[in-house]
C-alpha positions in Angstrom: 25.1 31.9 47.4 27.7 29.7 48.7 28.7 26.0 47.6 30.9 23.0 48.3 30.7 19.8 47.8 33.2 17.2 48.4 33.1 13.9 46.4 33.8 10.3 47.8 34.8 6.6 45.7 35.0 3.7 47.7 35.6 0.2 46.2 32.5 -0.9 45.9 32.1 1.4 42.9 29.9 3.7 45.1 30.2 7.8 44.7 29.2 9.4 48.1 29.3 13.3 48.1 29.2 15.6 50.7 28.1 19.3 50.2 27.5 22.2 51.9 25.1 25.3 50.5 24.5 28.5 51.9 22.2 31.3 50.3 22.5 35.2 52.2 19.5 37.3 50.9 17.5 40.8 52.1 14.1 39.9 53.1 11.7 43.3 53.7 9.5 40.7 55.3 11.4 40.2 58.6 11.3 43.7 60.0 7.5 44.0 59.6 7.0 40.7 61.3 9.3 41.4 64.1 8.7 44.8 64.6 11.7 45.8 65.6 15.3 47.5 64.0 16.6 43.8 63.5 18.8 43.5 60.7 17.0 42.5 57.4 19.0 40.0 56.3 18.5 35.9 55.7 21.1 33.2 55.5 19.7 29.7 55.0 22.3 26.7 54.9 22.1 22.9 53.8 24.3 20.2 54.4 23.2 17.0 52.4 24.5 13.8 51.7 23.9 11.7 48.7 25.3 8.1 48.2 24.9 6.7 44.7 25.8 2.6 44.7 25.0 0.9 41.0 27.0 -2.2 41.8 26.8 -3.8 38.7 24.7 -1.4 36.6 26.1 -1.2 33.1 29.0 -4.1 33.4 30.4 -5.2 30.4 29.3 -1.7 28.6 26.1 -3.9 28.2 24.0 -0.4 27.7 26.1 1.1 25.4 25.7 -2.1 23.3 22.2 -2.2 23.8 21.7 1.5 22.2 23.8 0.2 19.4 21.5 -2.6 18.7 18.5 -0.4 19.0 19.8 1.7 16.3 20.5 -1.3 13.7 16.9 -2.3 14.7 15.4 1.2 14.2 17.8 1.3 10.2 16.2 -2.0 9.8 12.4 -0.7 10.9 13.2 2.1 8.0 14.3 0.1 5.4 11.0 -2.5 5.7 8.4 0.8 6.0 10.2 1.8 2.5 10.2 -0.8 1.0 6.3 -1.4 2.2 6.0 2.0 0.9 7.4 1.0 -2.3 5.1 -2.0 -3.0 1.7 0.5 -2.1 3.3 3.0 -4.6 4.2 0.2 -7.4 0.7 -1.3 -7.3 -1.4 1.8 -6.9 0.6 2.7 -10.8 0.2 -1.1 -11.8 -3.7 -0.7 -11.1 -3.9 3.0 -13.1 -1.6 0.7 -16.2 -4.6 -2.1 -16.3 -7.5 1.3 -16.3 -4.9 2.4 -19.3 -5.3 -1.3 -20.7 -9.1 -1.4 -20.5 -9.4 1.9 -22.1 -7.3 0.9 -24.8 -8.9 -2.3 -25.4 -12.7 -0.1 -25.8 -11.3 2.3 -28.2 -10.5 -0.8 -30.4 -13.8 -2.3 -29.7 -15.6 0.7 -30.7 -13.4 1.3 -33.6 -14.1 -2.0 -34.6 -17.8 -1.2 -34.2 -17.4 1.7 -36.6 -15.3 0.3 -39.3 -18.5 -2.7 -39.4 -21.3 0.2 -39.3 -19.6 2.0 -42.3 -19.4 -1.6 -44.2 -23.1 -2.0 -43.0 -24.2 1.2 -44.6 -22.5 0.2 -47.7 -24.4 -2.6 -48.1 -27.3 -1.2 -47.1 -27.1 1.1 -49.9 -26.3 -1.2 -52.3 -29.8 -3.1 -51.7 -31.8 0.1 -51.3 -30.5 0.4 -55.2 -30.9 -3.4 -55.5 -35.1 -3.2 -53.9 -34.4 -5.0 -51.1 -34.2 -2.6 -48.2 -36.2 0.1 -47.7 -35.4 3.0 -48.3 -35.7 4.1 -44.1 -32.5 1.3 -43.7 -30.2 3.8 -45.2 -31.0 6.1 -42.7 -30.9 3.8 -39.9 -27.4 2.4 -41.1 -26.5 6.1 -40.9 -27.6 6.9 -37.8 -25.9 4.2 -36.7 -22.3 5.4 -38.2 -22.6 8.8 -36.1 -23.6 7.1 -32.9 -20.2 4.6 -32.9 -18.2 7.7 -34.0 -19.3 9.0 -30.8 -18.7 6.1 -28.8 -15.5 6.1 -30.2 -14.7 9.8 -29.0 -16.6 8.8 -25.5 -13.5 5.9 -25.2 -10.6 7.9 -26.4 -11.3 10.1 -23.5 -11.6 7.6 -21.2 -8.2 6.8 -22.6 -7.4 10.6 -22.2 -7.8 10.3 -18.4 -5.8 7.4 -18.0 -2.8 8.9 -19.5 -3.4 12.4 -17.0 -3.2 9.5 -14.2 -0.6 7.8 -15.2 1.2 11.0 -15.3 0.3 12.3 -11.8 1.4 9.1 -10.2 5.0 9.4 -12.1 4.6 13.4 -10.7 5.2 14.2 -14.9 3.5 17.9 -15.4 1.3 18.2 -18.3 2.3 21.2 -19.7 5.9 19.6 -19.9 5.1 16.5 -21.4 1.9 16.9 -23.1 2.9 14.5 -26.1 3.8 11.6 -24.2 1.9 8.7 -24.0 1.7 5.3 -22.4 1.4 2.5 -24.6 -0.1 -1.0 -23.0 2.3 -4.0 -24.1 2.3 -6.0 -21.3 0.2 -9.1 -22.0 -2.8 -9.8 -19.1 -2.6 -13.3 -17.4 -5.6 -15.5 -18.3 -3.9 -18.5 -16.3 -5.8 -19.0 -13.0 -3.4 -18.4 -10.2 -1.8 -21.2 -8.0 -3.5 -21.9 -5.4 -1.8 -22.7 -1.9 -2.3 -26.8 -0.9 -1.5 -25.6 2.8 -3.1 -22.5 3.4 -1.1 -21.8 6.8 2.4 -23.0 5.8 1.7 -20.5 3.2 0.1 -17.7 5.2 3.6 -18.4 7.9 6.0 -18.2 4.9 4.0 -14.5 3.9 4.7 -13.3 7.4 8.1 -14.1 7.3 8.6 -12.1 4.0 5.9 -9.0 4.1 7.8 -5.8 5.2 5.2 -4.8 7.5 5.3 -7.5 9.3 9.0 -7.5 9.7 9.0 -3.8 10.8 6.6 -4.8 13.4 8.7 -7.9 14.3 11.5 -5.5 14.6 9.5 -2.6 16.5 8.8 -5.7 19.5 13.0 -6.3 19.6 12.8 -3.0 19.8 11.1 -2.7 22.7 12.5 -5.6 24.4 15.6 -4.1 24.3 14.2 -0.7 26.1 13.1 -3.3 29.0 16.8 -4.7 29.8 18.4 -1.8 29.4 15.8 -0.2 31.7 17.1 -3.0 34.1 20.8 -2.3 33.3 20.5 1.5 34.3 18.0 0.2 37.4 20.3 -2.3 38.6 20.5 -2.4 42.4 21.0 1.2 42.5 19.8 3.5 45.8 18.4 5.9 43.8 15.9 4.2 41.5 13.0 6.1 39.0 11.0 3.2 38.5 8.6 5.0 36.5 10.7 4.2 33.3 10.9 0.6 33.8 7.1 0.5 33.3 6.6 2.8 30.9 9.4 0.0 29.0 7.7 -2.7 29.8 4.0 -1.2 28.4 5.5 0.2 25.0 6.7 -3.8 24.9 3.4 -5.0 25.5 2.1 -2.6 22.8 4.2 -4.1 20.4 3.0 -7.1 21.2 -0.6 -6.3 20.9 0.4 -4.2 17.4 2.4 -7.3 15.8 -0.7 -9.4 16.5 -3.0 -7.3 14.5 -0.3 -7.2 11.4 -0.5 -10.9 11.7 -4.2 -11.5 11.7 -4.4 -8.1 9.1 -2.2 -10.2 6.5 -3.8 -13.2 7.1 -7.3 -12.2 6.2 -6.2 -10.0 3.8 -4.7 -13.2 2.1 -7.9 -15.5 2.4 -9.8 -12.1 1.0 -7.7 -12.0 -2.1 -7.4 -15.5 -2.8 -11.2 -15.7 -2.7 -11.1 -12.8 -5.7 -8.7 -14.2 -7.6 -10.9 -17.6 -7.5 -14.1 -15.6 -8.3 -12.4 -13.6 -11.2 -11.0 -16.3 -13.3 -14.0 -17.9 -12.8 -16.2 -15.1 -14.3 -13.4 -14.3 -16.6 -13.7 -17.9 -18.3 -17.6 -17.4 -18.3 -16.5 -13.8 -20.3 -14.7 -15.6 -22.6 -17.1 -18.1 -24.1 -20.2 -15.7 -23.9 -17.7 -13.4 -26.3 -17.2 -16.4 -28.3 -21.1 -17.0 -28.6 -22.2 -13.6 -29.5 -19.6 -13.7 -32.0 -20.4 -16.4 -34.1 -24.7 -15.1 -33.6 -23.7 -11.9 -35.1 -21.4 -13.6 -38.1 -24.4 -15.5 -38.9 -26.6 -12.9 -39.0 -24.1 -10.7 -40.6 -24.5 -13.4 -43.4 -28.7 -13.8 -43.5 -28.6 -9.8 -43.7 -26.2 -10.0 -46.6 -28.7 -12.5 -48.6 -31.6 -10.4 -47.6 -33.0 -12.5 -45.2 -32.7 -10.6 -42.4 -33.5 -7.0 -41.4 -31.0 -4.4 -40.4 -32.5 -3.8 -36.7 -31.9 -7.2 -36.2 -28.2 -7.3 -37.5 -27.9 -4.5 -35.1 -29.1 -5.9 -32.2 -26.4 -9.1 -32.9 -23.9 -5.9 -33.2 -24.7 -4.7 -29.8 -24.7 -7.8 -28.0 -21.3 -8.9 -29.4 -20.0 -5.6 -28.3 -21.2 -5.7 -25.0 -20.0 -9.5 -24.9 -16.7 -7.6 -25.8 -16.5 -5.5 -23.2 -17.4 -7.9 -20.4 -14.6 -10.0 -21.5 -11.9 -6.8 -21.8 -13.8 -5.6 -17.9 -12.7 -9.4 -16.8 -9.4 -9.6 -17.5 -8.9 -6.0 -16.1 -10.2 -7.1 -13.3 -8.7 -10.8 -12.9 -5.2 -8.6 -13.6 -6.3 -6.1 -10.5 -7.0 -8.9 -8.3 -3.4 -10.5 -8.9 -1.7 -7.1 -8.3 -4.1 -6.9 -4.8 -3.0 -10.6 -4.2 0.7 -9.7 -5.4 0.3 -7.0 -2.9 -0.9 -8.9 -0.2 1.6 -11.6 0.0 4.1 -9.0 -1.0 5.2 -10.4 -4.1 5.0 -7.8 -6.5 8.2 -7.2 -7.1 9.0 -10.8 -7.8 7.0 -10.6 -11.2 9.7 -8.2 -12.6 12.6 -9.0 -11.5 13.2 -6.2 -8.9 15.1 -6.5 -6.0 14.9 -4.1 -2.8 17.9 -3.7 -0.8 18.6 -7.4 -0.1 15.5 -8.3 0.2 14.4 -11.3 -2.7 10.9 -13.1 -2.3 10.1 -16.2 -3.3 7.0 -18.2 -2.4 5.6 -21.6 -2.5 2.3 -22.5 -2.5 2.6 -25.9 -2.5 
């Protein structure tokens, strides 16, 4: 194999090169076909000419500040998806704190239940002595002793598996740390939340701050870039591929069409917890003053029972109501304090609440 090429500049910027090829080879083939002692050898030459004319294509190193760009662009893309990561992460263990929360608040409940059967049964005995409960109620006020201590063993588990989750999402083994434990101090919000006056200004000033919706802003500059540049390394050239050009412009319009759906994602997603929020507080105030009723029914049954004018199964059913009334209220403000982590979340204000910052990134809405 022989080769030669000869390379040309004009002023124009243009490259022309001339070259020359030539390949010698045996071929077994050619005797056969010719049939005769000819010489088995085959020489093939080339000479080809290729002119290459960009004119203007890359002027001003306008692609090799292009690729620079795209890179900023592509840090910046990472840094939102983290911190979007970081928010998913942060709420997912805020949500397992509030589960720690409500199964702290039962065990209190139900220990609370039990330390009013035992007092129950005491009384009870003393008016067995006195005459004036059967003999039956003692057994009754002891039945009902063992059944809260078993509710109370029923919660504590509960609790049990709230510390084994809050210890998988912080990756803590077990084994390693089996004697810590998480202790709820943070006090719930009973407030209802602020409610935006302008629900698009609002829903605009989200987009402008929710990571994921920045990466995907970023994504589209992304790929708007890919199209010019495209055109800078196309640029009046003889020797075009303009199969990369469209492939530029589709990934554009896919960004396009991928930055839409964000925007109408968050948007709903915002109306959908603002609605739960609204709903929450709402049945978290009804909570509230059916604990307060129940309470004061069972006080003043606690005190006809106490003059004998009541019977112990009806003491007890005021007991049980007033515990369930309770627990409703401690399920309502776990959940009013889930829906402002999902809202918190949503409009990605969760970090706001404590104070954190991420990279430079510092929220803070208006809902007015």
């Amino acid at each position: 194999v022989q080769t030669c090429a000869l390379p040309i500049s004009v002023m124009t910027g243009a490259e022309l090169v001339l070259s020359w090829s030539g390949t010698q080879r045996e071929n077994n083939l050619i005797p056969l076909l010719s049939q005769s002692d000819e010489d088995n050898e085959e020489f093939v030459a080339s000479l080809n000419l290729s002119i290459r004319q960009p004119l203007l294509q890359g002027f001003g190193n306008r692609v090799a500040e292009s690729r620079i760009r795209e890179a900023e662009l592509r840090q910046q893309v990472v840094e939102r998806e983290f911190h979007e990561q970081l928010l998913r992460a942060s709420s997912e263990a805020l949500r397992a704190y509030w589960r720690l929360h409500l199964a702290t608040r039962f065990i209190e409940i139900q220990q609370s239940a039990l330390a009013n059967a035992s007092n129950i049964m005491e009384e009870t005995s003393e008016q067995v002595r006195a005459g004036r409960q059967p003999r039956t109620a003692l057994l009754e006020a002891e039945a009902r002793v063992l059944d809260s201590e078993a509710a109370v063993h029923a919660e504590e588990q509960r609790w049990r598996d709230a510390q084994s989750e809050l210890k998988t999402l912080l990756s803590l083994s077990d084994n390693e740390y089996d004697r810590l434990t998480f202790v709820a101090t943070d006090r719930p919000e009973t407030d209802p939340f602020p409610m935006p006056l302008n629900f698009q200004r609002y829903a605009d000033e989200v987009l402008t701050q929710w990571p994921g919706y920045q990466g995907a802003v970023l994504k589209r500059d992304i790929q708007a870039l890919e199209v010019r540049r495209a055109g800078e390394e196309n640029r009046n050239q003889l020797d075009l591929v303009t199969g990369y050009r469209t492939s530029a412009e589709a990934r554009k319009r896919q960004a396009d069409i991928e930055l839409r759906d964000v925007r109408v994602s968050v948007v709903n997603e915002l109306r959908n917890r603002l609605t739960q929020l609204e709903i929450s507080h709402g049945d978290l105030t009804l909570a509230a003053r059916n604990q307060e009723i129940y309470g004061e029914l069972y006080e003043s049954e606690r005190q006809r029972y106490a003059a004998g004018k009541s019977r112990l199964r009806d003491l007890y059913e005021r007991e049980d109501e007033r515990i369930e009334a309770q627990k409703r209220y401690a399920e309502s403000l776990a959940r009013y304090q889930l829906a402002l982590v999902a809202m918190q979340l949503a409009e990605g204000s969760l970090f706001e609440r404590y104070g954190i910052r991420v990279g430079e990134t510092d929220l803070a809405l208006k809902r007015g």
